[in-house]
N, C-alpha and C positions, 0 to 999 in steps of 0.2 A: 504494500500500500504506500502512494506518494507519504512522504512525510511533508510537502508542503499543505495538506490537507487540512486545513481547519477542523473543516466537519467532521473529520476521523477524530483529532484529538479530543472535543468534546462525547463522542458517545461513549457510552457504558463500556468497562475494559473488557466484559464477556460478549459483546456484541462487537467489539474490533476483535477478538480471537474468532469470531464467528464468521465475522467478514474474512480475515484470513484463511480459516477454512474451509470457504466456499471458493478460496483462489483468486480474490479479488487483487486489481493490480490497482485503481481507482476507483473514487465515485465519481458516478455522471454528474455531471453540470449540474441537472437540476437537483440531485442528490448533495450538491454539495449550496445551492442558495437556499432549500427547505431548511436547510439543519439549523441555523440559527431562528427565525420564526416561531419554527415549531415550539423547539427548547425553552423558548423565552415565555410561551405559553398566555400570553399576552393578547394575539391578534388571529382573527380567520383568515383563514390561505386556500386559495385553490393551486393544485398543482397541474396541469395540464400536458398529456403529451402522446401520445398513439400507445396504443400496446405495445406491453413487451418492451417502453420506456422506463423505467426505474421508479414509476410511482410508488408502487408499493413499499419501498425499500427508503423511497426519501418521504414518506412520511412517520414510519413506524420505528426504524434506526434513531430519530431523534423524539418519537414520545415514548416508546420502551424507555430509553433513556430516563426520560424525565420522570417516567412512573417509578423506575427503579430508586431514583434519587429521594423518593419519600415515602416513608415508611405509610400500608397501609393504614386506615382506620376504621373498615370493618363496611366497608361499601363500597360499589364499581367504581374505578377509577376513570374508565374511558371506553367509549360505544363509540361501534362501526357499525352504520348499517346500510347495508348493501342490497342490490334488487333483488340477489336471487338465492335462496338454498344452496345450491350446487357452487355458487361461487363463493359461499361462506365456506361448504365446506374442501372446497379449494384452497382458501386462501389457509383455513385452519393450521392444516399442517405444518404450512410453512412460521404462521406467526407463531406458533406452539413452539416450535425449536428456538426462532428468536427469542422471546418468551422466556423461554428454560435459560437460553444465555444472559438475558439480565436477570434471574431469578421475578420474573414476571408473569403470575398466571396468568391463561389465557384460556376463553371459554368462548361454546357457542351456544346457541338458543332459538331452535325449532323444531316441526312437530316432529322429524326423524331419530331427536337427541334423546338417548333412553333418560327415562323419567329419575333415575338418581343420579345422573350428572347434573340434571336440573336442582333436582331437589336438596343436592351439595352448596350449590352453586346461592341457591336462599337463604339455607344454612347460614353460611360463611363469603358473601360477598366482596369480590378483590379484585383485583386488574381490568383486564380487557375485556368486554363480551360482544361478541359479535350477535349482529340481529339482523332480521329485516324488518320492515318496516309493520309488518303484518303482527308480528310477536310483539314487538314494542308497543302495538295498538291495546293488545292483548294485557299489557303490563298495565295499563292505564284503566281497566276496565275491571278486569281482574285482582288488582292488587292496588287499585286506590288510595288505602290507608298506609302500605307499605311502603310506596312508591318514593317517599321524600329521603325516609332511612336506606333506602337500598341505592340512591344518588346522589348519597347527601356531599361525599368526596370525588363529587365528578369533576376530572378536571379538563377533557376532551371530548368533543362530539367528531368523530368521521363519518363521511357519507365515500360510502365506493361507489365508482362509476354513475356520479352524479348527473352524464347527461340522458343515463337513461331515465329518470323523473324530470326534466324540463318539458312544463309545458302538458304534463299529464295529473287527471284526478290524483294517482297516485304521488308525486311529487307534488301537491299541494297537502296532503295529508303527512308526509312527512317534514314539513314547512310548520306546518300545525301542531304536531309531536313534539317537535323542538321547539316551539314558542312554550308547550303549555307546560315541559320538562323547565324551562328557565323560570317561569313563571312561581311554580312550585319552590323549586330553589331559591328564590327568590336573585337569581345573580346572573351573570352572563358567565356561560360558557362558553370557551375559543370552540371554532368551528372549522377540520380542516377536511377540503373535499380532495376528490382523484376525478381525475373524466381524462375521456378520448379529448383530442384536442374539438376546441371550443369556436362555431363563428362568431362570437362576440364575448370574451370573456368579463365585459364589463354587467352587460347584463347576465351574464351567468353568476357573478359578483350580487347580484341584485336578488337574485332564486336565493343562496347560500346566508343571505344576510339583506333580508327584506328594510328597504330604505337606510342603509348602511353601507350599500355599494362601495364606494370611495375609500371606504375603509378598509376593504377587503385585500391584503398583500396578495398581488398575482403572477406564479411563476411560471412557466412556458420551458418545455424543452428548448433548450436553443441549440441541441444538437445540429448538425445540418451534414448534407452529403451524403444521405440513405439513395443508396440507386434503387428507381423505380423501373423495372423492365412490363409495360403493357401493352395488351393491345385489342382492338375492340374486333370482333369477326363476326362479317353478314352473313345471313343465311336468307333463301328467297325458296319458297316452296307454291308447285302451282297446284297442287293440291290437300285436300287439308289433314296437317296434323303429317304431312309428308317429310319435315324436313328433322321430324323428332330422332330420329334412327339416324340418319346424320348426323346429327351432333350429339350422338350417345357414341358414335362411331368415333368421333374425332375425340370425346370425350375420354374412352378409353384407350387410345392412342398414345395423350398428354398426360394421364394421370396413372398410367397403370406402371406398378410396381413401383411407386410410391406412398407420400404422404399429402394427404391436402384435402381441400374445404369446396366443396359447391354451396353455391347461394342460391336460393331459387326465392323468388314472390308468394308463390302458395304452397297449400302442403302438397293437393295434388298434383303440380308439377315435380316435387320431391319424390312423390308417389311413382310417378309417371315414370320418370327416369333412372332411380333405383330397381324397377323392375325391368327397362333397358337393358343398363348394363347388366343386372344378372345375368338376364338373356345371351346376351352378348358372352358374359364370363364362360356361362355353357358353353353356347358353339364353340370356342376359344378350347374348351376343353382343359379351362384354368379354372384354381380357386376365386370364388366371388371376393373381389375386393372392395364393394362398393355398401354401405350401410345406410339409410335413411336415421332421419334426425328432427323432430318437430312435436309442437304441443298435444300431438292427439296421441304418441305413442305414450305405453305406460313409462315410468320412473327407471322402472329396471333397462326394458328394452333401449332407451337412451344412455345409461348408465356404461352398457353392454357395449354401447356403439363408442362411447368416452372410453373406455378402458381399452376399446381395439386399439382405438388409434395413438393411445397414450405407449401404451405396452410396446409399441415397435416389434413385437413377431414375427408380425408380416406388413406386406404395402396393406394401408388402408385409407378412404377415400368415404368419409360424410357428406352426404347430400343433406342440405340443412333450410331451414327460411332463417327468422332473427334467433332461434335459439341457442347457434353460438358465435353471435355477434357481438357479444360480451366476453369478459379474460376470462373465462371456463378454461383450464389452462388442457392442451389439447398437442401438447410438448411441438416440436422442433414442425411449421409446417412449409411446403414447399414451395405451394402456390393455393389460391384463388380462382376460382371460377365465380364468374357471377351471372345467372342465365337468366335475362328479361333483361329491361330498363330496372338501375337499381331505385328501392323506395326515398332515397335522396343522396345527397351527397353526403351528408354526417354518418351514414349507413355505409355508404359505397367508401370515405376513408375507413370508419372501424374494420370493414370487412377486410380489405387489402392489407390494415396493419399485422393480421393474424399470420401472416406468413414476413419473409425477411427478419427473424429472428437473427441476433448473435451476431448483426455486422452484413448480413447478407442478404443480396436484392431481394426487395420484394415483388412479386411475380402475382401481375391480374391478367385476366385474359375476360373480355365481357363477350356474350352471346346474345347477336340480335337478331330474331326472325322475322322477317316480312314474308305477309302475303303479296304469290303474284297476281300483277293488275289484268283485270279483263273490261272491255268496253263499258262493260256498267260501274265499275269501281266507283267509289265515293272519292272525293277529293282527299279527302285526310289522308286516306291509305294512300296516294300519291306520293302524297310527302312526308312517307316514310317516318312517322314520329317516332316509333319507339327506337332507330340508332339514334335522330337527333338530339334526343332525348338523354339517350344512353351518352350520344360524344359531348355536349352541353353540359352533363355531369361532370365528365372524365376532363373537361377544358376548366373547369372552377376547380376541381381537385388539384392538377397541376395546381391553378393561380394560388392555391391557399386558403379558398373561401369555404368555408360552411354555414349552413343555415344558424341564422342566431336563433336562441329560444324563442317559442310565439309569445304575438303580447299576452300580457294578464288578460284573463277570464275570469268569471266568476265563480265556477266550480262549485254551485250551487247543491250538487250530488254531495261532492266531499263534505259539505257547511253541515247536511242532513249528518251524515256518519259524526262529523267531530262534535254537533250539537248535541247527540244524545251521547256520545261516549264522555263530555265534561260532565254531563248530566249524571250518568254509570259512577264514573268515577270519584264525583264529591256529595251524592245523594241527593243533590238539586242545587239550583243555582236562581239570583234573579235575573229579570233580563238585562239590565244595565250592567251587570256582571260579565256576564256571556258575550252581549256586544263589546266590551273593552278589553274580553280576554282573546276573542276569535276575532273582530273585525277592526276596531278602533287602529289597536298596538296587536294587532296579530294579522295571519298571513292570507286573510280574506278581507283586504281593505278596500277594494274593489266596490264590497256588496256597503249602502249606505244605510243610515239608521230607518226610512222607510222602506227600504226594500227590506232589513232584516226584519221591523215590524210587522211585513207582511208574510215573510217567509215563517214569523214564530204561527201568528195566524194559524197559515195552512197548516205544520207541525198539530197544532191544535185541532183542527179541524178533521186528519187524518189521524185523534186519538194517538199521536205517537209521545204527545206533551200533555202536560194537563197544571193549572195553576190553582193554589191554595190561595185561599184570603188572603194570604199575608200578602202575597204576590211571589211566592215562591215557584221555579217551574219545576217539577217532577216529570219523570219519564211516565206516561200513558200506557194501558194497559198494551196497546198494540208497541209500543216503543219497545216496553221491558221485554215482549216477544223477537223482537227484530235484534237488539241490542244477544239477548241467551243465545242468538244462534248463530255456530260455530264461523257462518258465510261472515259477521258482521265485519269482521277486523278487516278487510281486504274494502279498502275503497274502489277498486276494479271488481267488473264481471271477465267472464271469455267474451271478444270480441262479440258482437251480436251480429246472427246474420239474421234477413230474413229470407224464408220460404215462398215463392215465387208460382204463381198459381193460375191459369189461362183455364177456363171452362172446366173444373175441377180436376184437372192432373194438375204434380208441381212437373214443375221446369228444371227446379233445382234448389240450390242457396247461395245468397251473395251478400257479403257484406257492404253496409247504405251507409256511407261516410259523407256522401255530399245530398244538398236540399234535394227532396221528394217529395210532389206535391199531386193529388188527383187532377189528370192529365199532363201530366210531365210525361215523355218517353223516354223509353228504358233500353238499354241494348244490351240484349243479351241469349247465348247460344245460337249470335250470326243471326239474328231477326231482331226487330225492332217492335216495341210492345207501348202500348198507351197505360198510365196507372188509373186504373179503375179506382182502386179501394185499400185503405193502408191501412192494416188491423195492428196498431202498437202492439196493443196488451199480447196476443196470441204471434207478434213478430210473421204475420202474412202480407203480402203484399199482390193483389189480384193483376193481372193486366187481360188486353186483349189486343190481337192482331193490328198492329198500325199501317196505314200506309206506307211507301216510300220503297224505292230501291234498294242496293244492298247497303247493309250497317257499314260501317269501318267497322276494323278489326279492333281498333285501340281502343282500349276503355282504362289505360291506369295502370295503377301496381296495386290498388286495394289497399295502400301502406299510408302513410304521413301527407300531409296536403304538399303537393308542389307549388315550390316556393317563386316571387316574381321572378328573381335571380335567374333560377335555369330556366326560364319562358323566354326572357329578354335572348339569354347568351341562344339559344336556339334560334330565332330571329335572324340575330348575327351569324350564325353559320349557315342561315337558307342566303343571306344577302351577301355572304363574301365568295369569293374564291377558291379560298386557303382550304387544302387538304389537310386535315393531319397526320402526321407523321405513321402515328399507331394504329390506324385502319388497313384492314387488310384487303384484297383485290375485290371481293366480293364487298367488303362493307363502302370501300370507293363508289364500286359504281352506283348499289344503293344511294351515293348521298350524291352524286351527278345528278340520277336519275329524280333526285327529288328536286334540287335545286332549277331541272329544268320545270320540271312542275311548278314552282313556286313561280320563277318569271312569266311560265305560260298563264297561269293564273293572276298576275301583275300584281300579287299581294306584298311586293316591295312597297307599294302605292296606296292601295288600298286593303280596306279589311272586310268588305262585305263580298261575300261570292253566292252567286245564285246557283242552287241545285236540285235539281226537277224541280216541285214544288214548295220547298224550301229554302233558306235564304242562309249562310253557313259565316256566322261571326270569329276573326279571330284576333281576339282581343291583345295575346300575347303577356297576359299576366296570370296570375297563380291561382289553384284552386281556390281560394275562398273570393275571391275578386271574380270569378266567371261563375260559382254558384251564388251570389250576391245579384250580378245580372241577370241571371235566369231566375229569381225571384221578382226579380224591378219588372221585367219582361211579363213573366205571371202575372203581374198586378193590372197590366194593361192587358191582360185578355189573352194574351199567348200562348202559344202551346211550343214547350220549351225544351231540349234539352242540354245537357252537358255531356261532352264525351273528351276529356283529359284536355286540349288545348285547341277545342272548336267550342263553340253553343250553337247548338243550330235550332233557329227559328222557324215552325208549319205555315203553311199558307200563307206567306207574306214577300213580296218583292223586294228585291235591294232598295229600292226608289223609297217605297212606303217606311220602309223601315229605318233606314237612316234617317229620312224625316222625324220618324219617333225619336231616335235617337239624340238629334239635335235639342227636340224638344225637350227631353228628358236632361242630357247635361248641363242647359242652364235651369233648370228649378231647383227649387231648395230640396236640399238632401232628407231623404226621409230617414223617418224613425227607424233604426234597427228591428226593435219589436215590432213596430206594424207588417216589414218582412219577414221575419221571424214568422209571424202566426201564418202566413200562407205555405210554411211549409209542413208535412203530416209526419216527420219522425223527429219528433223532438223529441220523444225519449229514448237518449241514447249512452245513457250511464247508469248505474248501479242504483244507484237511490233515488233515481227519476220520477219514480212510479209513486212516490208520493208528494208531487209536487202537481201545485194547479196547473192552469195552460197558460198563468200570464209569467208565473216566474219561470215554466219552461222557454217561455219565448226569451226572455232577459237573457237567461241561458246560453240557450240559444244562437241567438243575437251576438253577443260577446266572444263567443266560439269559435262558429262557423263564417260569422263574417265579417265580409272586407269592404261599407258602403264608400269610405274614401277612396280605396283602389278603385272600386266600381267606379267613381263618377270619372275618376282619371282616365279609365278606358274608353266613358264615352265619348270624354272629349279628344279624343285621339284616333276614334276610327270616323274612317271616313269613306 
């Protein structure tokens, strides 16, 4: 180890023998600016840097330290909580040896952990315990009266991989945990995060330490000179679902008799091409090297597929969606695949950082399929969105940019969950209380004192609340129900899809992320469908038969809204020249082939195209900005829909509708909620379902849209 090392000389002497015997020759950069921050225990940090960057080592090297340096007193000293099980007990092992080297216990805590390491850990509370946010909800609810003595010497909050909570229910309930943990305390505790590297780490500073931003010490890998070897490959299929067996073919070409990671959008394209390649392994007359990876398989089966490829035995090769797009540590990988347009660019760096471990390139290859075009083709599939898409990512990745956190919401789901659990947890509360603990000085400042007025209301209304003369609130009989069972602690559901229904058969299931309103059209299974009838409660969605030629093929990733950034930079690669370098012969001509389209269509110029009897807007901004316009459009009578970076308008001429348009960009901007209420799935989080239809809308509203983008797009097409 350098001796000119600072940061060495302050840690623990059993954690420099530790480092020694892990063969260290220095600490990384950022390992060596975290150490003082930390140590000094003083101030909140984010550390910020790709996988397989040295976060973990330059946060815990110098609070082991610190914990070592003083003598328990009989309570946790410091909580990590992280998003997921499997990467607690990941990270366990390793911190447990750290741990043992500063004489520093180290504990985890969920539902897998047998009941007397828990029940030890009550006992006799000391060091570090790892959580997720779900068990911590648990301690609040469960252990109320306990909760101050068993924190009472906290002297550390970590949050791991913090940017998977930006901008989620869940990450607003974890914001809320640690308010209501200081609150109790009555003190501030430092607060030090880990994330994939950050597009705005100022507002990330803002998630970590609500109106305290500025204060937040921010470190940044400034490593530099990782060689990135990529490159994006077209595929063009003229008939359907033809070119799947190609690229399982090239697939096991590149990956066999190795190590590495596929990315796929859905499970069943996971599904799809795991049963490929097996196929393939057969004819081959090789062992299957190929294992699927995703939320519907059981714990083991996944476990099973973690352990192939950890163990090195043999080559193994996960087919995965986001399941291990987090540091699941998944040892030494080779490369990346990532098949479809990825679900943004904070996804498509996490993804790519999983491999180039230890100094060595890291190696993406993206897979883009197009359909081929036939005389009827819709315009969109012309211009070829999903490479565009794909290389518009892969050009922000290069520049350095990631999507910053979205703005504040009101998270009006989460407010239900953390209102009856403060409730749980101190056997009532008044309201003035409640509003200064959760909304005033806490992490739902968004919601104001009459909307939370009316939000206790409904609570009331729906029997989950109920107030005493005094003015006390107690949990309602249907509360103390919801609150007992076992679902509550999880401010997340599973994804919701709904079931999709034409003349009493289903169609299928699809997940509804953007507005849906009766008569919107739907695209879906290569046909185009009117919404008849949208059953929230039972999650059905009825259509019937719509006019119009053929669909486009593009409808999305089903992932994260797309952000204005990669709308805009796609624009720019229909309007320039420039090839890039990482396209391969086929994805070339694909993006020729679109770029002629784009000029044939003179949408350099303009944004309205007419198409049989519909009119195809493209606005060139982000999902919540063209599901905002397709509500605007709704209001004036249209029949509307959205399909990734078109809205295409029924029964209406370019002429007509620009006109509207015009008219529409100078009026005064409407109320969010008034669009809000024209769309039918606002309930679409967990605790929805007891909420009126005017605070869904607010919801809503605050969420899903973008009325200032909106008016911006109007005023720019032309």
């Amino acid at each position: 180890m350098s001796r000119s090392s600072r940061a060495f000389e302050r840690l623990h002497p059993g954690l420099q023998r530790w480092l020694y015997r892990q063969r260290w020759r220095e600490l990384r950069p950022i390992q060596e600016e975290a150490a003082g921050p930390i140590l000094d225990g003083q101030q909140d940090v984010i550390l910020a840097a790709p996988t397989a960057g040295g976060k973990t080592e330059a946060a815990f090297l110098p609070l082991l330290t610190a914990l070592a340096e003083r003598t328990s007193t009989g309570s946790l000293a410091a909580l990590c909580v992280s998003p997921l099980k499997a990467l607690i007990n990941d990270q366990f092992e390793r911190l447990a040896e750290m741990g043992e080297a500063a004489d520093v216990a180290v504990h985890r805590w969920h539902g897998d952990v047998p009941s007397g390491a828990r029940k030890r850990l009550l006992d006799k509370p000391s060091g570090l315990l790892l959580i997720t946010p779900e068990s911590l909800e648990a301690f609040f609810v469960l252990r109320g009266p306990r909760m101050k003595a068993l924190f009472a010497d906290l002297r550390y909050v970590v949050i791991d991989e913090m940017h998977a909570f930006l901008g989620t229910e869940r990450g607003r309930q974890l914001q809320s945990l640690l308010h209501r943990l200081e609150l109790l305390l009555q003190r501030r505790v430092p607060r030090v995060a880990l994330s994939a590297t950050l597009g705005d780490l100022h507002l990330a500073a803002g998630f970590l330490r609500p109106g305290e931003a500025d204060q937040v010490t921010l470190i940044s890998d400034r490593e530099s000179g990782q060689q990135v070897r990529l490159q994006v490959r077209g595929y063009r299929h003229d008939a359907e679902g033809g070119d799947d067996v190609e690229v399982a073919r090239d697939l096991l070409g590149w990956l066999r008799g190795g190590h590495h990671l596929v990315f796929a959008n859905r499970r069943a394209t996971v599904e799809r091409y795991a049963d490929l390649l097996r196929r393939l392994c057969e004819r081959e007359k090789i062992p299957n090297e190929f294992w699927p990876h995703h939320g519907s398989l059981s714990r083991q089966l996944r476990e099973e597929a973690e352990r192939a490829i950890n163990e090195r035995r043999r080559p193994t090769t996960l087919i995965a969606t986001t399941t291990l797009e987090l540091g699941i540590d998944v040892g030494a990988i080779e490369s990346v695949v990532q098949i479809g347009s990825p679900p943004s660019v904070a996804a498509l760096r996490q993804r790519l950082g999983r491999s180039g471990r230890r100094g060595e390139a890291a190696v993406l290859r993206a897979v883009v399929q197009e359909d081929g075009l036939k005389p009827d083709s819709p315009p969109a599939d012309a211009l070829r969105p999903r490479l565009l898409q794909t290389t518009a990512m892969v050009e922000l990745l290069i520049e350095g940019w990631v999507e910053p956190p979205p703005p504040a919401s009101l998270h009006l789901s989460t407010l239900v969950q953390q209102t009856l659990s403060v409730l749980a947890q101190l056997g009532g509360a008044d309201a003035a209380s409640l509003w200064k603990a959760l909304c005033a000085a806490g992490p739902f400042s968004t919601v104001d004192r009459r909307l939370f007025a009316d939000f206790l209301r409904c609570l009331g209304d729906a029997d989950l609340i109920s107030q005493e003369h005094t003015g006390e609130l107690l949990l309602g009989l249907e509360g103390e129900r919801v609150v007992d069972h076992h679902s509550f602690y999880a401010a997340f559901s599973s994804p919701e899809e709904y079931r999709l229904v034409s003349g009493g058969k289903t169609l299928g299931q699809l997940p509804i992320g953007q507005p849906l309103a009766i008569g919107f059209l739907l695209i879906f299974g290569g046909r185009r469908w009117r919404v008849l009838a949208v059953d929230e409660e039972n999650k059905v969605v009825e259509l019937a038969p719509a006019r119009g030629g053929r669909t486009p093929s593009f409808i999305g990733t089903g992932g994260p809204s797309i952000h204005d950034r990669v709308r805009q930079v796609m624009f720019e690669l229909y309007s320039t020249d420039r090839v890039p370098r990482y396209l391969d012969r086929k994805a070339r001509a694909l993006l020729s082939e679109a770029r002629d389209w784009f000029t044939r269509y003179e949408l350099d110029r303009r944004s309205l195209l007419a198409d049989a009897d519909a009119t195809l807007l493209f606005p060139w901004f982000g999902d919540r900005a063209h599901g905002t316009l397709a509500l605007l459009l709704k209001r004036e009578g249209l029949t509307v829909s959205v399909d990734g970076f078109v809205v295409s308008v029924e029964r209406v001429t370019p002429d007509d509708l620009r006109k509207l348009l015009s008219e529409l960009a100078t009026a005064p901007l409407p109320e969010p909620r008034e669009l809000a209420r024209l769309a039918a799935n606002l309930r679409n989080e967990k605790f929805h379902l007891h909420l009126d239809d005017e605070l869904l809308a607010a919801d809503y509203a605050a969420h899903q849209l973008d009325v200032p983008a909106a008016y911006r797009a109007l005023r720019r097409m032309r």
